[in-house]
C-alpha positions as CSV (number, residue, x, y, z in Angstrom):
1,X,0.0,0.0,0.0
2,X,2.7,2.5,0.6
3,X,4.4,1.8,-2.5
4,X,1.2,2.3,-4.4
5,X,0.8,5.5,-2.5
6,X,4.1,6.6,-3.0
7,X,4.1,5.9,-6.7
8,X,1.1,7.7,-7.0
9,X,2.6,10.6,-5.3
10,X,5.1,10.5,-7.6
11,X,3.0,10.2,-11.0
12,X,1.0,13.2,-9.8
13,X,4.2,15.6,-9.5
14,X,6.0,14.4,-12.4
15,X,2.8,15.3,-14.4
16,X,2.1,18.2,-13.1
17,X,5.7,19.7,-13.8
18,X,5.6,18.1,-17.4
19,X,2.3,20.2,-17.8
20,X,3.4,23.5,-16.9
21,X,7.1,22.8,-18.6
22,X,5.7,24.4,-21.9
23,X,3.9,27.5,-20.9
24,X,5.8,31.0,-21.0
25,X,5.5,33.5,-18.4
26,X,5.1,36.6,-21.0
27,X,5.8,40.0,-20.2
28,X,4.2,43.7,-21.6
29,X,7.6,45.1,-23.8
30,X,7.2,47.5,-26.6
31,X,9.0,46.7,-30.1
32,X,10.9,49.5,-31.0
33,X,12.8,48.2,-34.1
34,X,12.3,46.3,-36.7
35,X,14.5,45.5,-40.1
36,X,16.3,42.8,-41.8
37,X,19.8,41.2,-42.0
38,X,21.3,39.4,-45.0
39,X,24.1,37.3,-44.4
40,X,25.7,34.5,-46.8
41,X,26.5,31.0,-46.1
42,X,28.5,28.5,-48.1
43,X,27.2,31.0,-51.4
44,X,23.8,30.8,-50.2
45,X,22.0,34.7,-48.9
46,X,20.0,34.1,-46.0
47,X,17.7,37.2,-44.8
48,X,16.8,37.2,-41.2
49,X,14.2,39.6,-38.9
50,X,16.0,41.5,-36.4
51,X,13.9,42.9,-33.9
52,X,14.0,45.6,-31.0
53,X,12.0,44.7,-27.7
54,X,12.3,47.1,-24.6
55,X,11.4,45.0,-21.8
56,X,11.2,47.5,-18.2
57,X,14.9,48.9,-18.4
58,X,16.0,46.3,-20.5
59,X,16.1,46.7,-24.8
60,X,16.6,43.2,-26.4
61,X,17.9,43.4,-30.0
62,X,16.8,39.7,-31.3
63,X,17.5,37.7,-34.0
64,X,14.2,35.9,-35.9
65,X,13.7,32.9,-38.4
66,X,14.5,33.4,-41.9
67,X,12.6,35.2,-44.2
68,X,11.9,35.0,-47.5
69,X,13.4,38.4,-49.6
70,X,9.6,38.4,-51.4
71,X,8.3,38.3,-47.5
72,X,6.0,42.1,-47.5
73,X,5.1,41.7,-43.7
74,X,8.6,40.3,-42.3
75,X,7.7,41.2,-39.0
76,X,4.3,39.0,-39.1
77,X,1.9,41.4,-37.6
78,X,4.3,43.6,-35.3
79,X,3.9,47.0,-35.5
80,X,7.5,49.4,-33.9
81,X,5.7,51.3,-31.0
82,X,2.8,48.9,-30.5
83,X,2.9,46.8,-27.0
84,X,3.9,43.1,-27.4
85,X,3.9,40.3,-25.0
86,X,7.6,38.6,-24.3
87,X,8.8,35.8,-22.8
88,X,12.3,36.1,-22.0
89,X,14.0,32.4,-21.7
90,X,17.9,32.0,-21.3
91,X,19.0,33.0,-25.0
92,X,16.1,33.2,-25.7
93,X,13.0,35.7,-26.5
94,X,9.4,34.4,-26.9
95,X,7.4,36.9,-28.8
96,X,3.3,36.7,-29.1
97,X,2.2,37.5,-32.5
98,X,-1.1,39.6,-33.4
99,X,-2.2,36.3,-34.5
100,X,-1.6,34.5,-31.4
101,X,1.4,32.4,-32.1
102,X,4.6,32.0,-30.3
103,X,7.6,33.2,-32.3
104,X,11.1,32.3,-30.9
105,X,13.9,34.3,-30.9
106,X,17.2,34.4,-30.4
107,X,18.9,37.5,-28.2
108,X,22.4,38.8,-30.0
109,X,22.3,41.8,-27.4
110,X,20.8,43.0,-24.0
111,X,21.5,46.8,-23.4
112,X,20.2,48.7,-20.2
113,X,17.9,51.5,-20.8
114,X,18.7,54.9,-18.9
115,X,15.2,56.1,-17.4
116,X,14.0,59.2,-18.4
């Protein structure tokens, strides 16, 4: 009976953290940059977003997925000086689309904001 119990026990925590494992704890920032990057690899051009987030005191210059060169909207629904919701994970910068999807970046800079 106490192994049941304690397997049980068990079960229920291991669960529980493997269901809250995936969920971001997002954050009101502001985007306030947006542009591209082209870089070449092994003769191929590769165009990536690079994005702007200012996160409290913190501004967050991120590199995004590849995007194609014919892309018009590159920054899929983000607008420079609109709020957006960020996740901010190790290297990493979750971003919430306009559409509601998770976009995940990668951070190349963090910079400390002077208040005003």
């Amino acid at each position: 009976m106490r192994k049941l119990l304690t397997t049980s026990v068990l079960v229920l925590f291991l669960g529980t953290l493997f269901a809250f494992a995936g969920q971001h704890v997002f954050q009101t920032g502001k985007l306030t940059n947006a542009t591209t990057q082209d870089t070449m690899k092994k003769g191929t051009s590769h165009r990536n977003v690079i994005f702007t987030v200012q996160i409290g005191d913190i501004a967050y210059t991120l590199k995004g997925g590849n995007v194609s060169p014919k892309a018009k909207d590159y920054t899929k629904g983000l607008i420079v000086g609109d709020p957006v919701q960020a996740s901010v994970e190790g290297e990493h910068v979750i971003l919430r689309r306009p559409d509601g999807k998770d976009m995940k970046t990668s951070i190349l800079k963090r910079e400390r904001v002077a208040a005003k």
